[in-house]
N, C-alpha and C positions, 0 to 999 in steps of 0.2 A: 352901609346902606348903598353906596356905591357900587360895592360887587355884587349888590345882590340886583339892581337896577341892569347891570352889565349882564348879569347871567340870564335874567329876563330875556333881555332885546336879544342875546345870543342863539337862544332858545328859540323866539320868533323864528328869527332867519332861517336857524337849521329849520324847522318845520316847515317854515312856506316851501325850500327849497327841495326839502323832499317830498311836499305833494306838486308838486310841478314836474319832479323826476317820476314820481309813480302815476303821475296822472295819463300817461298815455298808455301804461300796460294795462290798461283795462279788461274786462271780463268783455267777451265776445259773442256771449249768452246772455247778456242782463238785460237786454230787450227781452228778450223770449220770460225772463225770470221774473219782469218787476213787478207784475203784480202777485207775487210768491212771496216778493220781496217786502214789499208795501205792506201787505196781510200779515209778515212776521214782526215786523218794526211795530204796526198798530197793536198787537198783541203782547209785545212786550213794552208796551206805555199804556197802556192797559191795567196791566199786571203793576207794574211800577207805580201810579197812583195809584191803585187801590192800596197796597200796601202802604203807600206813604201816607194817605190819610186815614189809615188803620192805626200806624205806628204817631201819629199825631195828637189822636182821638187819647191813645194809651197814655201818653205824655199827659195832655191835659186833663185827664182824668187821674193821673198820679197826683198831678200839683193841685 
């Protein structure tokens, strides 16, 4: 339980530390992009609930 508690927090760190390294090479276009961007992310949450409470629907209608 220990190494898996240590692996966790290890885990953390690398992550924060490398969005803190990539956080300044930024896209120098995603102003011009975000609402391209915004319209693709709403479309695929979208899509992703619909299916999820399709695949829900099926479930409960199995049991």
């Amino acid at each position: 339980m220990r190494a898996a508690i240590i692996l966790v927090i290890l885990l953390t760190v690398l992550a924060v530390v490398f969005t803190l390294i990539f956080m300044g090479k930024g896209d120098e276009n995603y102003g011009n992009d975000s609402k391209r961007n915004t319209t693709n992310l709403s479309l695929i949450y979208v899509v992703v609930i619909i299916i999820s409470l399709i695949a829900l629907g099926f479930y409960i209608w199995l049991t």
